[in-house]
N, C-alpha and C positions, 0 to 999 in steps of 0.2 A: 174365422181362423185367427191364432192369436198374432199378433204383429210382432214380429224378434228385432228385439232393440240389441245396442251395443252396451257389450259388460264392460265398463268403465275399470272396474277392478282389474280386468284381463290386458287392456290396455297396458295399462300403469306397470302392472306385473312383466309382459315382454319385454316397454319401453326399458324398465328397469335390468330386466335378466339381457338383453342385446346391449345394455353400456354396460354390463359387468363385465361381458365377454370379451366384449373391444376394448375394455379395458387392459385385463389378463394376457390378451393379444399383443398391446401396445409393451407392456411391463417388462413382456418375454419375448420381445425384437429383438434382437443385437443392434449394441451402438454402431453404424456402419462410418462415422469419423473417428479418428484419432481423439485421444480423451488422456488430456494428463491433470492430475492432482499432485497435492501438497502435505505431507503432514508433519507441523514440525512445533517443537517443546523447549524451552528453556530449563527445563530441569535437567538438573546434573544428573550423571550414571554414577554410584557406587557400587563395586563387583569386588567379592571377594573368591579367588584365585581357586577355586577348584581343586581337587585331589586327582591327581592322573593315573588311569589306573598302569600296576608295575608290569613290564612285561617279564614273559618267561625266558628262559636263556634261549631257547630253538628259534632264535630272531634268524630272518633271512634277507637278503640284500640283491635284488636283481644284477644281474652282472651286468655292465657297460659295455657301449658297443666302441668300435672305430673312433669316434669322432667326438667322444666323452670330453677331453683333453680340451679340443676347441670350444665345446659348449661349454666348460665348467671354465675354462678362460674368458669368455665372453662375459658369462653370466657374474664372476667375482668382480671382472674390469667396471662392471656399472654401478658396484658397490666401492670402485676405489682400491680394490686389493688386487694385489700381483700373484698371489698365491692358486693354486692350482688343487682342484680332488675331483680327482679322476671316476667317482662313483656317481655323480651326476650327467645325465645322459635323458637322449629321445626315448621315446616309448611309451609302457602304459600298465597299471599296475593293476589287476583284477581281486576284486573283493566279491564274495556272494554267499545267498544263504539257500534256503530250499523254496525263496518265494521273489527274489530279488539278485541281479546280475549285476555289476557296476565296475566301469572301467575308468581311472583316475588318471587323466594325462601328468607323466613324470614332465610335461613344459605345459607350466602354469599352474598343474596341482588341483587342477579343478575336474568334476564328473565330466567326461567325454562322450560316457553309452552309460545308460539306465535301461535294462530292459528285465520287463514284469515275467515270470516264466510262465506261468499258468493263465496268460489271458492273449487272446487272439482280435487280430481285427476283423473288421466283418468280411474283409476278403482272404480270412486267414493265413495273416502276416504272425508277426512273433509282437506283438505290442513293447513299442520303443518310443520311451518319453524323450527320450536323448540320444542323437545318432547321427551321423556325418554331420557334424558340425552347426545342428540347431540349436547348439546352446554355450554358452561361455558364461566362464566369472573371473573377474579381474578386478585386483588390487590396486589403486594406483596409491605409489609413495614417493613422498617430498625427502630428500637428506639435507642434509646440513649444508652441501657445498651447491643447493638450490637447483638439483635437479629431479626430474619427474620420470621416476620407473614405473612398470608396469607387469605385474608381475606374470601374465601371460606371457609374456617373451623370456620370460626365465625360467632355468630350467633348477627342478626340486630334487633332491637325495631322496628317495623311496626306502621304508624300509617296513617289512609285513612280519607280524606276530600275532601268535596265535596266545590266547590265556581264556580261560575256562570255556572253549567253545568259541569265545568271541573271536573276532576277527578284526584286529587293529592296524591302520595303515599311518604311519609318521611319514610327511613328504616334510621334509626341508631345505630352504632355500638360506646354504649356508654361509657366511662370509668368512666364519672361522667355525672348526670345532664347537666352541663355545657361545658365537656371534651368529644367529639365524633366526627366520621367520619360520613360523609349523603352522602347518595345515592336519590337523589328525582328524583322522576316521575311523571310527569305533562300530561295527557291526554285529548284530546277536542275532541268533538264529531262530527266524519264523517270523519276523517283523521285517515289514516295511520303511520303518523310522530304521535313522542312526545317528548316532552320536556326533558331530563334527564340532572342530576347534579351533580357534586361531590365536595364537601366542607366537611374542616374540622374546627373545630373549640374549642380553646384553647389545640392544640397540639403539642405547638411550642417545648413544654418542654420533651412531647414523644417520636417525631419523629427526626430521625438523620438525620438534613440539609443536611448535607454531603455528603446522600447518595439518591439516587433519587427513588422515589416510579413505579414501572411497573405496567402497566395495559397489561393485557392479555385475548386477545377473541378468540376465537375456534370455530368453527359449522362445522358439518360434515354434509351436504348439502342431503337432503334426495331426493330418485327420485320420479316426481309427473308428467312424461307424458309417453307416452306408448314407443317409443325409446330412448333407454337407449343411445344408440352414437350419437343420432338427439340434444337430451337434453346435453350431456357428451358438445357435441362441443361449445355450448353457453353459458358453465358455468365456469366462469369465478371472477379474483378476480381484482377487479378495484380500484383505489386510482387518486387522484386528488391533484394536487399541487397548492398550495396557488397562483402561475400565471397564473391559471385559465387551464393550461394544462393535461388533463387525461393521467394516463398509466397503463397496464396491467403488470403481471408477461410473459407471453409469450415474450414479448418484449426485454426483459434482459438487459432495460439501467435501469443505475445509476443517481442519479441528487439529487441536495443539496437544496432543496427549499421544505420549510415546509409543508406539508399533512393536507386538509382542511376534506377532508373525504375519509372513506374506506368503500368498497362496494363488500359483497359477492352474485355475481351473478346466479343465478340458473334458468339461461334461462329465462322463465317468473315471476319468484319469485324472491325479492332481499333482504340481509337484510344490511343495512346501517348505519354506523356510523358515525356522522355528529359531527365537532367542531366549534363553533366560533373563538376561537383561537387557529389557525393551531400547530398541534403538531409538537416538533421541529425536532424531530425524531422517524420514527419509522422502522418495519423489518416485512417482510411477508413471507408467508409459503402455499405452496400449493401441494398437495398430489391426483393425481386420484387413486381412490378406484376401476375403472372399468375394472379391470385384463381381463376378455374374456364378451363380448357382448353379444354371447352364452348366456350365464347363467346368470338367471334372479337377479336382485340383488337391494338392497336398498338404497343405497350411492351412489353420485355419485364422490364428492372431500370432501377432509378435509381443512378449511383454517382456518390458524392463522395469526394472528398480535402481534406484542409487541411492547407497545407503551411506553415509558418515560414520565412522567408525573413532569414537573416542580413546584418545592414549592418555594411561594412568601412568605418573613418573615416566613418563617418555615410552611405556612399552603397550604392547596391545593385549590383552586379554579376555575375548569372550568365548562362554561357551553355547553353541547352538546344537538344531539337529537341520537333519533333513530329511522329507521324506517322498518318496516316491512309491506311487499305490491307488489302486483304486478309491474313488470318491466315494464309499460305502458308509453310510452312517453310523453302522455300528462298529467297524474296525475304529471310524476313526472319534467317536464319541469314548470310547473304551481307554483311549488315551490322556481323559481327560482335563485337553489343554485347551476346551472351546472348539477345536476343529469340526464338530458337526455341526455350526454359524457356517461352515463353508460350502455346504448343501442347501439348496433353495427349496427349503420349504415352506416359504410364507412366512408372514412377520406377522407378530402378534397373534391372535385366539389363533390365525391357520397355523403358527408351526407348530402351537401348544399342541392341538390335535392331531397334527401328523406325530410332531414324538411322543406322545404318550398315549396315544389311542390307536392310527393305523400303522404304524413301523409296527410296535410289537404283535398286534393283532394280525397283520399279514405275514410278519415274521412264523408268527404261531401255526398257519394254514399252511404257509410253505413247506413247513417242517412237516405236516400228517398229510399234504393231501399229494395226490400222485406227478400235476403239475402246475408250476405257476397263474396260468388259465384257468385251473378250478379253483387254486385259489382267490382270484378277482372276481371269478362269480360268488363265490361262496361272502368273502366280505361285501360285495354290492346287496347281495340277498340282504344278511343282514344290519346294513347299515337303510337299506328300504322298510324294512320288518321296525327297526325304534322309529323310525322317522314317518310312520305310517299313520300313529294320530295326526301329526300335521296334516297329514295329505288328506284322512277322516275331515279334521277341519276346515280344511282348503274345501273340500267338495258340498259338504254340509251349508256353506254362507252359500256357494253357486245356488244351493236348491231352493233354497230361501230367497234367493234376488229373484230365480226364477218364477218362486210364485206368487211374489211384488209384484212382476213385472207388467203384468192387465193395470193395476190401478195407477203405479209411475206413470204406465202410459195417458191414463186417463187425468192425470195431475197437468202432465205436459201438453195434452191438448186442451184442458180449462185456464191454464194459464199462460198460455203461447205467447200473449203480450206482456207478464211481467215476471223476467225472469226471478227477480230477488222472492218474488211470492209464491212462484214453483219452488225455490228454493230452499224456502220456510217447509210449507207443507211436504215436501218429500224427507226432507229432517225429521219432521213433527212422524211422519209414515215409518220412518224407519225407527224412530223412539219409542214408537207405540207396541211393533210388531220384534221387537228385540234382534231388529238385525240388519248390517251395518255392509257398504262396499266397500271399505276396507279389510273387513272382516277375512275377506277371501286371501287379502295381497299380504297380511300381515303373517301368514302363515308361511305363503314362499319367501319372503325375508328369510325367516329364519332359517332357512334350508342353506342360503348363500354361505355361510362359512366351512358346512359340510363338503358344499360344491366348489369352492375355492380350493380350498385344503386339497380336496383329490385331485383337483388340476393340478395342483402343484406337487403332491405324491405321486403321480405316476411318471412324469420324465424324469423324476428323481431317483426311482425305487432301482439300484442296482442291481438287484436281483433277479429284474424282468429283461438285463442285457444275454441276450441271443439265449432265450430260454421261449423254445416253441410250444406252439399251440395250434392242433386243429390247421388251415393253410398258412399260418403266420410262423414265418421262422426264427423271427426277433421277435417280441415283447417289446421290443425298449426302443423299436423303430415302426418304419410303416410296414404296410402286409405288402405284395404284389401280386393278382388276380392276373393282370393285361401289363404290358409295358406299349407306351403310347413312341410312335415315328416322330413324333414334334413334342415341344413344350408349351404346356398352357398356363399361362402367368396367375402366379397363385394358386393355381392346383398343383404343373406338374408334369412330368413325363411319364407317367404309370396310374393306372386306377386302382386303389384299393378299396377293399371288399367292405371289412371292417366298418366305415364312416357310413358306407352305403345303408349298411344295416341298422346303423343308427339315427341317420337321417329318415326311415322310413320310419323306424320306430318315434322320434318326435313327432314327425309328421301325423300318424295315428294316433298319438294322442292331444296333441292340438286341436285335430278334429274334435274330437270325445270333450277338452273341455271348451272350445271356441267356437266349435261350428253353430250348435244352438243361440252362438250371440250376436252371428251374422243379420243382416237384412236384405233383402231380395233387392231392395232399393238402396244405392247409397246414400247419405245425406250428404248435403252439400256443405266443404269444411270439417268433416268428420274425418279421422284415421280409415284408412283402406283394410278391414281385417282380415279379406282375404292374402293383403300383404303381409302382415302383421305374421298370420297363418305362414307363409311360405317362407318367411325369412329365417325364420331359426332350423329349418332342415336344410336350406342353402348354404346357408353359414357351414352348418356339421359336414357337408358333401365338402364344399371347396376348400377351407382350413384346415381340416383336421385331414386330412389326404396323405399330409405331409407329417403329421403327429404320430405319437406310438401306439401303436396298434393296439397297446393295454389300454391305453385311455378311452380309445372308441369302441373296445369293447366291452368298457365299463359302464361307458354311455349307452351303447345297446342295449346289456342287462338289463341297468337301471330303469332305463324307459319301458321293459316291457313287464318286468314287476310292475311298477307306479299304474300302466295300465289297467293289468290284473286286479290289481290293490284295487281299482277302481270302479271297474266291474263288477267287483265282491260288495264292495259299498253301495253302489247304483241299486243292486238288484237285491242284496242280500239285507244290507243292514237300513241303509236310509231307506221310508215311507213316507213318500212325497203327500199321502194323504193326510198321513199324522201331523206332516210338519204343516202344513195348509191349518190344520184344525188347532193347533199350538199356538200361530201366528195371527191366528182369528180369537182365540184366547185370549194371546198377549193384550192384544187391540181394546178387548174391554176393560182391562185390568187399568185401575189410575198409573200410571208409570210414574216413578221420582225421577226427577232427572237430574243426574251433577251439574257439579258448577261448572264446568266448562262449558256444556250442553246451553246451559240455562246462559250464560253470560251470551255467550256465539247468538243464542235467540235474540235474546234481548237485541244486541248491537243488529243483526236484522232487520228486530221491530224499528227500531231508531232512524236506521236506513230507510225504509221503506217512510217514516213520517215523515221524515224531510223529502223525500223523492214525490210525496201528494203535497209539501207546501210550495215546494219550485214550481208545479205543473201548475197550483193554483196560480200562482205570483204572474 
């Protein structure tokens, strides 16, 4: 009976594919401490003054209630004036389009409610980025007689106009007719972006140069999908430097080059603040709110910014947007300001691949095929179907080690006592017979990038948000088969189906290509293969429990094509006689061998000469 050694190649290959994963795993934790960064520049801002668009005469002015009198007395008194307008008042000014809601408090001038109309939470709420009071922006200003306002506490003149369709909102915070701070909001219709502005005008004489005005944003990021740690992981605060480079707070570098935009990401949902002219500095802040997973809860992070805000000849003028909207690649790629850096797709070859091979190719199935589930099979199929010579290769070296594997044997029990001379001659075997245990491992490398990317394309893909399949109600979360009475750390309160299915399907084919390289007997000091064997379907059952049901259903796919594919090869294409009779060919043939080969011998031979003159000595 022939003796089944250990495939060395197979080893290396798990070891390898189990640190990629716990890698991946590590990447896509959430930071669970507090994380603040810096990023700040010595370079001056130059801004040239913008064109505002005119409005039409059908201007409209919310009426004032009761108490206008007192607010607009208060709010002049902290400017120093005695003077009194009555049109300043409590309340709230509503701007919207057919994709976007948005309620502007007339105290403070800042977005109060943001809400998406056409998207739902997973326990179908109305999806609200901004709402009883999770979010603030506040101005703080120095004047001349060296005090510190804030412009939350002051109340702004409203005033709404309509021109070509758009939707314009002026809040100002007046000290005279002529003497005030604007906040405009400019809205168009079918977009999620809008125009906002901040100018002041004739307050050179108010405001202390000297001292530089802060802008300050806040949003305590609300939860809107059914796992609280699926959602936790991909929520994140993103910022964009003026050299077109993105960074996160997870990251923890530093860098001196101005901030084009900052982006509070909440997995599918984003809210953005967009400059034309990059701010010169600013400071960010990020807090997870989700103490135990356990317990169900309604926040997920807190993020702040403080941004400095430069005055030119004593007044302030920049122009920004903002935008509230789904995290969709392609709405937000389409706007061409970098904002699809704010979807994690992987850096480097993975994002290349995600944007230019599967966003639009899945895009493309979406569109012909009936639902999102066939279209994840249909691209698994064929991204299996090109990537199928490798697997040909990958199986091809196994068959060949395998029918080495009688004479290795016979190598390693004529030279049991000197391993450098086993070493030589199973070189010299594998030189001869043209084949290599490498050979097997170099083929799964390459597969890694494919397999990164998709990790990182499916909790990305928008598209698979609450779009079902089969018992999976979402796509873009876990399935639920069982819901469990307790919680099991790291799996979970629920079983899904999904992982199940793919863990089975690893498992099966692990067998097919490691069981053959098991031994009846372990050796002593050798890897446990039958561990080796169980831990990547352990892995898929307990991790991925909690992941999007797309993903593990792509893992299922995947794995039982690659089987089939395997199958067809085993039985179909490879002739284990042929290659036997090839390898017995090679063996007579003089082989050249490169210089690498040839040197690596050599230092061997050398090896071994000295190792007979020590023994002599």
């Amino acid at each position: 009976m022939e003796e089944k050694k250990i495939d060395v190649q197979s080893i290396i290959g798990f070891i390898l594919i189990g640190g990629i994963l716990l890698w991946m795993l590590y990447n896509n934790t959430p930071d669970e401490s507090e994380n603040v960064d810096n990023v700040t520049t010595e370079e001056s801002i130059d801004r040239d003054q913008q064109n505002v668009p005119e409005l039409e005469e059908n201007t409209r002015t919310p009426a004032s209630d009761s108490t206008a009198l007192v607010d607009a007395q208060r709010r002049l008194g902290a400017f120093g004036y005695s003077e009194t307008l009555a049109s300043a008042s409590g309340g709230s000014t509503t701007i919207e389009n057919d994709l976007l809601e948005l309620k502007i408090s007339n105290k403070g001038g800042y977005i109060e409610e943001a809400r998406l109309k056409n998207f739902k939470t997973f326990d179908s709420i109305p999806v609200y980025l901004i709402k009883d009071g999770n979010a603030s922006m506040n101005m703080s200003l120095n004047t001349t007689d060296g005090r510190t306002l804030n412009t939350q506490d002051l109340y702004f003149e409203p005033e709404l106009t309509e021109n070509n369709g758009n939707q314009i909102l002026s809040m100002k915070l007046k000290v005279s007719e002529d003497e005030y701070l604007e906040y405009r909001y400019a809205m168009r219709p079918g977009e999620y972006m809008l125009d906002f502005s901040v100018r002041s005008e004739g307050l050179t004489g108010v405001l202390n140069s000297s001292a530089t005005p802060v802008l300050d944003w806040k949003l305590k990021g609300y939860r809107h999908a059914k796992s609280i740690s699926y959602e936790n992981r991909y929520t994140d605060l993103i910022w964009e430097y003026d050299g077109g480079d993105d960074d996160n707070l997870s990251d923890g570098d530093d860098d001196d080059e101005d901030v084009s935009y900052i982006a509070y990401r909440q997995h599918f949902f984003s809210s953005i603040l967009l400059t034309d002219t990059p701010f010169r500095t600013a400071s960010f802040e990020v807090e997870n709110l989700v103490e135990d997973e356990e317990i169900d809860t309604v926040y997920t992070k807190t993020f702040a910014s403080s941004i400095p805000l430069e005055l030119k000849a004593g007044e302030l003028n920049y122009n920004m947007n903002w935008y509230y909207g789904p995290s969709d690649y392609k709405i937000l790629n389409d706007y061409d300001r970098n904002l699809d850096e704010i979807i994690p797709l992987g850096w480097g070859i993975f994002g290349w691949i995600n944007k230019y091979l599967f966003i639009p190719f899945f895009a493309f199935l979406g569109g012909v095929l009936p639902s999102y589930g066939l279209a994840i099979i249909a691209m698994t199929i064929v991204v299996r179907i090109v990537l199928s010579p490798v697997t040909y290769k990958s199986y091809l070296s196994q068959a060949k080690m395998k029918i080495l594997r009688p004479e290795i044997n016979e190598l390693n029990e004529k030279y049991k006592d000197n391993a450098m001379k086993k070493q030589q001659e199973t070189m010299k075997l594998y030189s001869k017979a043209g084949a290599s245990p490498m050979s097997g491992c170099l083929p799964a490398l390459m597969q890694i990038p494919v397999f990164y990317a998709l990790f990182q394309f499916f909790p990305s893909a928008f598209q698979l948000r609450q779009k079902s399949f089969l018992w999976a109600d979402d796509l873009s979360s876990y399935d639920v088969i069982a819901e469990l009475p307790f919680h099991i750390p790291f799996y979970g309160d629920h079983v899904s189906l999904f992982p199940i299915l793919a863990s089975v399907a690893i498992f099966i084919y692990m067998m097919m290509t490691t069981g053959q390289s098991m031994q009846a007997n372990q050796q002593p000091g050798m890897p446990n293969m039958k561990f080796l064997m169980y831990l990547s379907p352990l892995f898929m059952l307990v991790f991925f429990n909690n992941y999007a049901s797309g993903l593990s259903l792509y893992y299922f796919t995947s794995n039982l094509i690659t089987i089939g594919i395997m199958l067809v090869i085993k039985y179909v294409i490879v002739d284990e006689d042929k290659i036997h009779a090839k390898i017995q060919e090679n063996k007579k043939k003089p082989k050249k061998q490169n210089r690498f080969t040839r040197k690596f011998q050599e230092m061997m031979e050398q090896a071994e000469e000295q190792q007979k003159k020590q023994k002599g000595k």
